[in-house]
C-alpha positions in Angstrom: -65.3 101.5 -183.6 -65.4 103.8 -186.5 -63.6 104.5 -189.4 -62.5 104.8 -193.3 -58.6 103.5 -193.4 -57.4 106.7 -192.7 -59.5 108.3 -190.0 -60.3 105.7 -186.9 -62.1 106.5 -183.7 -63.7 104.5 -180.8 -66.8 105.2 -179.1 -67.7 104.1 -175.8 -70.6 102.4 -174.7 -72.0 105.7 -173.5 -71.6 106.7 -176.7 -68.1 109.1 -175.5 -65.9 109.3 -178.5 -62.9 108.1 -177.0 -59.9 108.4 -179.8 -59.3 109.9 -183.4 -56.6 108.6 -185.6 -55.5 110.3 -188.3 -54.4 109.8 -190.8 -53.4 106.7 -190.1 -55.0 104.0 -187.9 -51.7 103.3 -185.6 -50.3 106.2 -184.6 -50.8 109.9 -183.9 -54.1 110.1 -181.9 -55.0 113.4 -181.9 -58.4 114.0 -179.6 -58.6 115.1 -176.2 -62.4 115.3 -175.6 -65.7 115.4 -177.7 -68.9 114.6 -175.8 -72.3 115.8 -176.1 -74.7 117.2 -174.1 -78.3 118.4 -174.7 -79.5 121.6 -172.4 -83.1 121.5 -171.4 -84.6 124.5 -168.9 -81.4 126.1 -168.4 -79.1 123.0 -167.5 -76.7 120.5 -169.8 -77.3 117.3 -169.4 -74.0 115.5 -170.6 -75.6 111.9 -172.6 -72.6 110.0 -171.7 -73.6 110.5 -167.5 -75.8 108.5 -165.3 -78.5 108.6 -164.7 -79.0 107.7 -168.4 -78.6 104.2 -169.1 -77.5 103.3 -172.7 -78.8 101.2 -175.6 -76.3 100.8 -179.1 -76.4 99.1 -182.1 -74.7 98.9 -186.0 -76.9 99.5 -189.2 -77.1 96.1 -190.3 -74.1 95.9 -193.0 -72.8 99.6 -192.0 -70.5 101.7 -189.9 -73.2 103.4 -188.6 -73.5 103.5 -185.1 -76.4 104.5 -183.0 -76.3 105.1 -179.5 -80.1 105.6 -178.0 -79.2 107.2 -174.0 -82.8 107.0 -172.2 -83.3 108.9 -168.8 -86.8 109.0 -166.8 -88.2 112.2 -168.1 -85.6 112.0 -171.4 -84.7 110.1 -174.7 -82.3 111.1 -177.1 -80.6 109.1 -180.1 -76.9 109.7 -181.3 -76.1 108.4 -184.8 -72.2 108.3 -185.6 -70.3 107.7 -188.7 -67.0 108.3 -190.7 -67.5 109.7 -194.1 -66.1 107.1 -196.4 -64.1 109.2 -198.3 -63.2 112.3 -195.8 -61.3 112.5 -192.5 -64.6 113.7 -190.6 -66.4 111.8 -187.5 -70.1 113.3 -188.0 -72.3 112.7 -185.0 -76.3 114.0 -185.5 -78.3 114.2 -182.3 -82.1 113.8 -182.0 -84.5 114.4 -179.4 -88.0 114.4 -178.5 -87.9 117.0 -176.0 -89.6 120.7 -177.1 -86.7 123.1 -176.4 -83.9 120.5 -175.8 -80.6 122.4 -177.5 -76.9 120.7 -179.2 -74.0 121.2 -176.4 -70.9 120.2 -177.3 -67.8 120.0 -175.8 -64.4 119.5 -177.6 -60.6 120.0 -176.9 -57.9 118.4 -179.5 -54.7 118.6 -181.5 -54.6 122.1 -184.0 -54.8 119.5 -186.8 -58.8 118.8 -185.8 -61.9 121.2 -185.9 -65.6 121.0 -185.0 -68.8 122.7 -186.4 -72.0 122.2 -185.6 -75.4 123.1 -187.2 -78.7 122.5 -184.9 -78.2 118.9 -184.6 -75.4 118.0 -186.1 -71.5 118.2 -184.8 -68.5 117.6 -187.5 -65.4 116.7 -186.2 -62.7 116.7 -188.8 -59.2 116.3 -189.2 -56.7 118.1 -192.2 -53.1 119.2 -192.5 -53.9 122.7 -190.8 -56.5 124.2 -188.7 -57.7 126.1 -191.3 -58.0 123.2 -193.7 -59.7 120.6 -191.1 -62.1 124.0 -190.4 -63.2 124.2 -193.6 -63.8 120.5 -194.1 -65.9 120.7 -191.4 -68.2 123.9 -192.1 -68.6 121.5 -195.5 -69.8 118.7 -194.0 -72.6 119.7 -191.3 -74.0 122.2 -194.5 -74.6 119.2 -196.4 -77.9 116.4 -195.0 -76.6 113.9 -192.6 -79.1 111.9 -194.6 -76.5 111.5 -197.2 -73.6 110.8 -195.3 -75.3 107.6 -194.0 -76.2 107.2 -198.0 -73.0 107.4 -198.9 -71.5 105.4 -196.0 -74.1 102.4 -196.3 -73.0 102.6 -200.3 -69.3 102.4 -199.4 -69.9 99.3 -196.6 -72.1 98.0 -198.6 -70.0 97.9 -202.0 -67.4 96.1 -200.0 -69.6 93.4 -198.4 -71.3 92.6 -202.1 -67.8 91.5 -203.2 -67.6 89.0 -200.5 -68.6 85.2 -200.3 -71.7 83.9 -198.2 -71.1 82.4 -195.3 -72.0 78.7 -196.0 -72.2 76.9 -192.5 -75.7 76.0 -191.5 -75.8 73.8 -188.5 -75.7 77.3 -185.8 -78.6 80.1 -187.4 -78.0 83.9 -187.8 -74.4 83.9 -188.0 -75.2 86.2 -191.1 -74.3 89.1 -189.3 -71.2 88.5 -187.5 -69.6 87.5 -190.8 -70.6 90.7 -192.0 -69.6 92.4 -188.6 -66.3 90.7 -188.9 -65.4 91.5 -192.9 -66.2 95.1 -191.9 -63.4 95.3 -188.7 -61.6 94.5 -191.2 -61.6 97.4 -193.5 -61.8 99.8 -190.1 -58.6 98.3 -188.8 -57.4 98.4 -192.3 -54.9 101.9 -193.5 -55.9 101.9 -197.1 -52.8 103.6 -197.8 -50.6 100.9 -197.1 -52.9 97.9 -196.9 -51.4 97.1 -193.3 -54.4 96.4 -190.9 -53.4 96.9 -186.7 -54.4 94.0 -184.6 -56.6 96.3 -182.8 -57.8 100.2 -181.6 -55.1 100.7 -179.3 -56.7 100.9 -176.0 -53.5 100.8 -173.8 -51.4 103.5 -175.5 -48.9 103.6 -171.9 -48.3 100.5 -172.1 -50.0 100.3 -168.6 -51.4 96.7 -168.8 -49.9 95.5 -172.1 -47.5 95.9 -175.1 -50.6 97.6 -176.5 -52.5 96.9 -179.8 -52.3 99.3 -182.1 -49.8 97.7 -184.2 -49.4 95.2 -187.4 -48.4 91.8 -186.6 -47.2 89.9 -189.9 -48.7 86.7 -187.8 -51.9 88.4 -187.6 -52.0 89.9 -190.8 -51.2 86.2 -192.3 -53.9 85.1 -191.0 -56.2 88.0 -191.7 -55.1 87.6 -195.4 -56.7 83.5 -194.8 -59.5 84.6 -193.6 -60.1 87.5 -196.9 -59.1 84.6 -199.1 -62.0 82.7 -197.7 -64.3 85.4 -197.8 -63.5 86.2 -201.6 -61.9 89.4 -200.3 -59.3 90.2 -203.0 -58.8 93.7 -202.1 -58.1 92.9 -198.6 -55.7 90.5 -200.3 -53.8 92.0 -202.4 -53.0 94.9 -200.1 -51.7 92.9 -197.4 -49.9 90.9 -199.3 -48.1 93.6 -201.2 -47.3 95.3 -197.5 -45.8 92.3 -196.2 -42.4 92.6 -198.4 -41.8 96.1 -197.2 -42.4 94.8 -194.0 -39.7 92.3 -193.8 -36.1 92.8 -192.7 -33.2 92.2 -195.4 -32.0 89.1 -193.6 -35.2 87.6 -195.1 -37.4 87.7 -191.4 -40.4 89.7 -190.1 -39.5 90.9 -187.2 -42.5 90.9 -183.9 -45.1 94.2 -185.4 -44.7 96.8 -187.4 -46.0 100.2 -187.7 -48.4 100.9 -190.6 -45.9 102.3 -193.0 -43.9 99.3 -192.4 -41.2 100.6 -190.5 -40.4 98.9 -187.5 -42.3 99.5 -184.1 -41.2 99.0 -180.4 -40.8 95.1 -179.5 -39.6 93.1 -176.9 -38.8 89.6 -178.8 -35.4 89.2 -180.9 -37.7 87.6 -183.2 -40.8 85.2 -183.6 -40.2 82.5 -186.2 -43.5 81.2 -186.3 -44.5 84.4 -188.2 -42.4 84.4 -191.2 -43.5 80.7 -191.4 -47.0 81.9 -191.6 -46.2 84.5 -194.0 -44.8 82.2 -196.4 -48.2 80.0 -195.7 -50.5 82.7 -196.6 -48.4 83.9 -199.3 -49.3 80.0 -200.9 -53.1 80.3 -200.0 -53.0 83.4 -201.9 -51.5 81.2 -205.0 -53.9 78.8 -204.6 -57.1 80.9 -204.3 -55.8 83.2 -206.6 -53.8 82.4 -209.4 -52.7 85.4 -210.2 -49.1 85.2 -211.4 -48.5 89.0 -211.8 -48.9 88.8 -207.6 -47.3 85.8 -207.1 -44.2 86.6 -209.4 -44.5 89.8 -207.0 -44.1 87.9 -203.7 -41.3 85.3 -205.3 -38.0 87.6 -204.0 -39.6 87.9 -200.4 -40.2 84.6 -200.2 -37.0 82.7 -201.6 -35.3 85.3 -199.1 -37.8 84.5 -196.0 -37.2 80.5 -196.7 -33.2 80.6 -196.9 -33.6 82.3 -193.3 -35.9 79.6 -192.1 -33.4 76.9 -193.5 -30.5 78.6 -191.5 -33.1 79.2 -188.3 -33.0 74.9 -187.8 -30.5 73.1 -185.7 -29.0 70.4 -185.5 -31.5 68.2 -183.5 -34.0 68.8 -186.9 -36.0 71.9 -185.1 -35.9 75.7 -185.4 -33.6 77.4 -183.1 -34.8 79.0 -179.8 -37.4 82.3 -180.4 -40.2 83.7 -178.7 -43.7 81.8 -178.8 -46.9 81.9 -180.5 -47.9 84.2 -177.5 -44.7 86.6 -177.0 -43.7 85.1 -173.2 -41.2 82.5 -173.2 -38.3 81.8 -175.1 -37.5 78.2 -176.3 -38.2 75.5 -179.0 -41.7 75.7 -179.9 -44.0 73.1 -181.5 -46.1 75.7 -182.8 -43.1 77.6 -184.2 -41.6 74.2 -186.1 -45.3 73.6 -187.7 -45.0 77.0 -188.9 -42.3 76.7 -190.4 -42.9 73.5 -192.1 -46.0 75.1 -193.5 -43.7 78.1 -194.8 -40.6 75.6 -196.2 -43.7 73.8 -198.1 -45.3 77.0 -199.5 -41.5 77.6 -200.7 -40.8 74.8 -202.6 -44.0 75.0 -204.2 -43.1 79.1 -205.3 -40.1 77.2 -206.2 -41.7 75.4 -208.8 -43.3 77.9 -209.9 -40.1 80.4 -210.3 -36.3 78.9 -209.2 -37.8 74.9 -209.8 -33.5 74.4 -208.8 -34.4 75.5 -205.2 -37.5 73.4 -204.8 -36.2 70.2 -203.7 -33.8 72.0 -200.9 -37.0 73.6 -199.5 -38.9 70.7 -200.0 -36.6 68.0 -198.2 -35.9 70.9 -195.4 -40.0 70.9 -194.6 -40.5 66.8 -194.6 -37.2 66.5 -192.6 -38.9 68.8 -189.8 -42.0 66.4 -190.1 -39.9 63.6 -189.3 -38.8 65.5 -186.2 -42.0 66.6 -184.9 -42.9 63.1 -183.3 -39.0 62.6 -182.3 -39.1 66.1 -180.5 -42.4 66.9 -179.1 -44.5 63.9 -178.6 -44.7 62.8 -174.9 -45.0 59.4 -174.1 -45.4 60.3 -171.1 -48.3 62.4 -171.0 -49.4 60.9 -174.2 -49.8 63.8 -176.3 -47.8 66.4 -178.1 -46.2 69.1 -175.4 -46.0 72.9 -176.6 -42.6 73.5 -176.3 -38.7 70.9 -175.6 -38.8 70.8 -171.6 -42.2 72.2 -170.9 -45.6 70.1 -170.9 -47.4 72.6 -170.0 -50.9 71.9 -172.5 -51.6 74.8 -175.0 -53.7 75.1 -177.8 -51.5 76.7 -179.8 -50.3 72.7 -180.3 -53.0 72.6 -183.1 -51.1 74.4 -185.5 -49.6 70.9 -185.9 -52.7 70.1 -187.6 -55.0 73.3 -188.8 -53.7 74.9 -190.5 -50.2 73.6 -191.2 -50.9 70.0 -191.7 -47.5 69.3 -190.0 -48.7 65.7 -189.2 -51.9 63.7 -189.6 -54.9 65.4 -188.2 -56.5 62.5 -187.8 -53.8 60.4 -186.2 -54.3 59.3 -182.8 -51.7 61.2 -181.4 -53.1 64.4 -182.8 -56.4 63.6 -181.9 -55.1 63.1 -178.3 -53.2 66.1 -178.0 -56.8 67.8 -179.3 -58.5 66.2 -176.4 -55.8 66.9 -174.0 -56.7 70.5 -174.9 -60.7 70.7 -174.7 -60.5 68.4 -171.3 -57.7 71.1 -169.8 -58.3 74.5 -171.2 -62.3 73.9 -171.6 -64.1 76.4 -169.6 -67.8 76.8 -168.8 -69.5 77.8 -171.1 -67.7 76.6 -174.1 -64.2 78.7 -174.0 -61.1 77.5 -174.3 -58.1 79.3 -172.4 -54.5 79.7 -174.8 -53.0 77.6 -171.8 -52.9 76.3 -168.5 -51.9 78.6 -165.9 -52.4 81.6 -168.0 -52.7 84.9 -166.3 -52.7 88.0 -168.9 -55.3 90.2 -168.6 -56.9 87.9 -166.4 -56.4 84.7 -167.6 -59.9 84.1 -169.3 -60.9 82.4 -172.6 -59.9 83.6 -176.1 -62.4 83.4 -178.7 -59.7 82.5 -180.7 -58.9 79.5 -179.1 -62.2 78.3 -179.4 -62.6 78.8 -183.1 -59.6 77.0 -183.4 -60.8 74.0 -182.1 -63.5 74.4 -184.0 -61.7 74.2 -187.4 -59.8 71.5 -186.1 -62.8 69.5 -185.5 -64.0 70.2 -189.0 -60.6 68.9 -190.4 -61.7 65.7 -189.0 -64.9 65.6 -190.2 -66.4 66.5 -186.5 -69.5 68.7 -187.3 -70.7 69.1 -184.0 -67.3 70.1 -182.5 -67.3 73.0 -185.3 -70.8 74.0 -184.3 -69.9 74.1 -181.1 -67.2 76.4 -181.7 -69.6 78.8 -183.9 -72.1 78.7 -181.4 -69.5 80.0 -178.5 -68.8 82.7 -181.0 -72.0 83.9 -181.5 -72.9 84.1 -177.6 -69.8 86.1 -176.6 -69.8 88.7 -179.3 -71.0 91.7 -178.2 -74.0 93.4 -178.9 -72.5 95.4 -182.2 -71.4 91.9 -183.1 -67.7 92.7 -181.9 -65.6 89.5 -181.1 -62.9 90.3 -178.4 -59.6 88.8 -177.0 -60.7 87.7 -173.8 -64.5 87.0 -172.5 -65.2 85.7 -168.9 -66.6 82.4 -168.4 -70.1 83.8 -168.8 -69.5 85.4 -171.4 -68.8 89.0 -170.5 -65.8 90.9 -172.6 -63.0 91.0 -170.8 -59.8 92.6 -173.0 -59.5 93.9 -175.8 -62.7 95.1 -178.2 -62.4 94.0 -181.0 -59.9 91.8 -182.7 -59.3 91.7 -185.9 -57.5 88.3 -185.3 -60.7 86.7 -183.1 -62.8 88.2 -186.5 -60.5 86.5 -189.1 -60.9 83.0 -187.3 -65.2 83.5 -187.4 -64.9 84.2 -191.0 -62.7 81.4 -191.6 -64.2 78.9 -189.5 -68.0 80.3 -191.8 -66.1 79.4 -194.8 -65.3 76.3 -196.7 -61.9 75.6 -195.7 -58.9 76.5 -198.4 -57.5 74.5 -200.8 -53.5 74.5 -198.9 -55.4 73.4 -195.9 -57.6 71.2 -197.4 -55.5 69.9 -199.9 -51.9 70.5 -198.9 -49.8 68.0 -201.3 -48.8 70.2 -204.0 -47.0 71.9 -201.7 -45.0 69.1 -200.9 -45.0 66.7 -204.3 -41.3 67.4 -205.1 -40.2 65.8 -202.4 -42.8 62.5 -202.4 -43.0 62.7 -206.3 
C-alpha cells in the first residue's frame, strides 16, 4: 500500500500494482493494468510471473516500497513510491543484466497517463489527459533519487511528531508502531481528514460489504490511538470530519464516504458508534485541551447525547440496533457500554459549555451502569453474555471494561467474563476469534481481538497478559509490518491487508494508556459529587 491522502494504490506481492485512487482514497479507482516487464534477447519477461519468486520490504520509516523478483539466470529490483505532494505512482526498475530493457504495460481511465525514461515509469493522475500527461513527462525528467528524498522527508516529518512507543517487556516493536502511524496517513484523505477502514479489496461486494469506507467506530478509535501517539494532526482532522458526518437527528449512521456523505449500508443504525464518538471526542479534551476544538465539537455532541438519551428503554438499556460486528440485531452489551462511555463524555462537555445539561447526561450514564449487571450478567454461565437472550461468548464483552469503564475491571465478574473469553475464543498460537461460532471470511482470529485483551490485561495490572498480546502482534504482521483483519492459526494473513483499525489497537496498546481510560471520574463527578 501506497499513497499521499489523495492518490492511493496497492501493490501485490509480486510487486503488480493492483489499484489507483484518485483523488480520493474511497472511491473512483481508475487503473486497469500497469505491470512491468524487462526484455532480455528478444523476449519480455513480465516480473510479476513465475518462475520468479519474490522478496519485498518498506524503507524503514518510509512509503517506499521495494520489490526484489529473483529468477535462476535473473535479478531485478522494483522501488515504488507516491510523491508526497503529486498524484503520481513512480516505479524505477534496476537490473544487473547487460542488455536487459523497461517494458511496460498499462491500460486506465483518460484521467491517468504514463511515461517512462530508461528505467523509470510515471504513472499519474490529473483532471485531463493532457494535464496527468504532462505531470508525468515532469516527473520521470527529474532523479528518482529525489523523489525517495522527498518522500522519506514527508514520512519522516510526520513520524518525528509522534510519541515513542514506551512498552519494553516484547523487543523491536519499534517498527510496527512506525508501520502502523504510517497506514494511517495512507488510509487517510487529507482533504477531509476521513481515513477508510481499509484499500478496498472487494469493490463487488463478492465476499463482503467491502472496505473502502469510513466507519465513525473506526475512526473513534483511530482518533485514540493518534491521541496516544501524540498525533494531533491525525486528530484534529478526524475530529473535525466527524460533525459533517453525522445525521441531523444527532446519530452517525453505519460508514460514510470520504466527503462525508452517506455510503451504501445495510444496518438502520449502530448505536455503539455514536457512543464511541462521543468517547473519543472526551479523550481528545483530555489529551488536548484545546478549547477552540472542543467548543468546536460542543453542538455535535449535545445533539449526539439527546439521541442516545431517547435510544434507551424502559428496562434501563439502549433500544434494539445492529452489533459491534454488523450481524445481528438486538440489545447489545457492547452497545450499552458504549453508550455509557458517550452519556459520560457528555456531561463532562456539559460542564464545560451547557453545565444545566450535565446532570441529565450524567444520571442517564450511571443509571445504565446500574443496569449492566441487572441485564447482562449470567448467573448462569457466570459471566457477562454479549447480547439479552444470546450467551453466545464474544469479546466484544470487554468494552464493559477497556475502554469504557462501564463496570469495575477488576471485579470478579469482569474478570470472569475476561477469562470466559481467552479459555473460549483462544486459539493456537495466541489469537483470539471475535466470537464463538464465527464464520466470516473464514472464521479465524482478529488481531484486534487479541490486542484487546491485551489492554484489558494491562487495565488490571496483568503485564504478562499485555505482552502476550504484543507478542501475537508482532508474529502475525506481515513482512512490511502490515497487521490484517484475519490471520490463520499459524499465523498466515487471511482477510483483509491492512487495517487501519488492527494498526490503531498496536499503537494504543505501545502507548501509556489515556487519561479517560485511565482515569475516567471526571467524566462522571457531577453525578457522585
Amino acid at each position: 500500500m501506497l499513497g499521499n491522502g489523495s492518490l492511493l494504490a496497492t501493490v501485490s506481492e509480486r510487486g503488480r500494482v493492483q489499484r489507483l485512487w484518485w483523488p480520493h482514497p474511497d472511491r473512483d479507482q481508475l487503473l486497469d493494468e500497469l505491470r512491468l516487464g524487462v526484455e532480455v534477447d528478444g523476449t519480455t519477461r513480465w516480473l510479476d510471473e513465475e518462475p520468479f519468486a519474490w522478496e519485498q520490504s518498506y524503507a524503514d520509516g518510509a512509503m517506499v516500497l521495494r520489490t526484489t523478483a529473483r529468477a535462476r539466470d535473473l535479478e531485478v529490483e522494483v522501488e515504488d513510491l507516491v510523491h508526497p505532494n503529486e498524484p503520481v505512482l513512480l516505479r524505477r526498475v534496476s537490473c544487473a543484466r547487460r542488455g536487459a530493457r523497461l517494458v511496460a504495460a498499462f491500460a486506465g481511465s483518460e484521467t491517468l497517463a504514463v511515461a517512462a525514461n530508461e528505467n523509470v515509469v510515471a504513472c499519474a493522475a490529473g483532471g485531463t489527459q493532457a494535464e496527468a500527461q504532462l505531470r508525468a513527462d515532469a516527473m520521470v525528467a527529474t532523479s528518482f533519487d529525489e523523489h525517495v528524498a522527498a518522500r522519506r522527508r514527508d514520512d519522516g516529518g510526520r513520524l518525528a511528531t509522534a510519541e515513542l512507543p514506551v512498552q519494553q517487556t516484547v523487543a523491536n516493536l519499534e517498527r510496527l508502531y512506525e508501520r502502523s502511524l504510517l497506514v494511517f496517513d495512507t488510509l487517510a484523505d487529507r482533504e477531509s481528514g476521513a481515513v477508510i477502514a481499509a484499500p478496498e479489496l472487494d469493490p463487488d461486494c463478492v465476499h463482503s460489504g467491502g472496505y473502502g469506507f469510513v466507519w465513525a467506530r473506526d475512526l473513534a478509535f483511530l482518533v485514540l490511538a493518534a491521541l496516544a501517539a501524540g498525533r494531533r494532526d491525525l486528530v484534529e482532522g478526524a475530529l473535525r470530519w466527524l460533525p459533517r458526518a453525522q445525521e441531523p437527528s444527532g446519530l452517525w449512521l453505519q460508514r460514510h464516504w470520504t466527503d462525508g456523505s452517506l455510503a451504501p449500508s445495510w444496518n438502520a443504525h449502530q448505536l455503539d458508534e455514536t457512543g464511541a464518538v462521543l468517547f473519543a471526542y472526551e479523550a481528545a479534551w483530555r489529551e488536548l485541551r484545546d478549547e477552540a476544538l472542543d467548543a468546536a465539537l460542543w453542538p455535535s455532541t449535545r445533539s449526539a447525547a439527546d439521541f442516545l438519551l431517547g435510544s434507551i428503554e424502559a428496562q434501563g438499556i439502549p433500544c434494539e440496533t445492529a452489533d459491534l460486528w454488523e450481524e445481528r440485531d438486538g440489545c447489545h452489551a457492547y452497545t450499552a457500554a458504549a453508550v455509557v462511555g458517550g452519556l459520560r463524555a457528555a456531561s463532562s462537555f456539559a460542564r464545560r459549555h451547557e453545565p444545566e445539561r450535565a446532570g441529565v447526561y450524567g444520571v442517564a450514564a450511571e443509571r445504565l451502569c446500574a443496569a449492566l449487571d441487572r441485564c447482562f450478567w449470567s448467573e448462569e454461565h457466570g459471566r457477562y453474555v454479549r447480547t439479552l437472550g444470546d450467551p453466545t461468548v464474544d469479546v466484544s464483552v470487554l468494552g464493559f471494561a477497556w475502554p469504557f469503564v462501564a463496570v469495575d475491571p477488576r471485579g470478579p465478574r469482569m474478570r470472569a467474563t475476561a477469562e470466559a473469553v481467552e479459555l473460549a475464543l483462544g486459539r493456537p498460537g495466541g489469537g483470539i476469534l471475535r466470537y464463538e461460532a464465527d464464520t466470516y471470511a473464514g472464521g479465524n482470529p482478529w488481531v484486534l481481538a487479541a490486542l484487546w485483551l491485551g489492554l484489558y490485561r494491562r487495565q488490571i495490572g496483568e503485564t504478562a497478559g499485555h505482552a502476550d498480546a504484543l507478542a501475537y502482534a508482532q508474529r502475525v504482521a506481515t513482512p512490511l509490518q502490515l497487521l490484517p483483519e484475519q490471520v490463520t492459526d499459524d499465523g498466515a494473513p487471511a482477510w483483509v491487508v491492512p487495517l487501519a483499525w488492527s494498526h490503531a489497537m498496536l499503537v494504543l496498546t505501545l502507548r501509556p494508556e489515556l487519561e479517560l481510560v485511565r482515569s475516567p471520574d471526571e467524566a462522571y463527578a457531577i453525578v457522585t459529587g
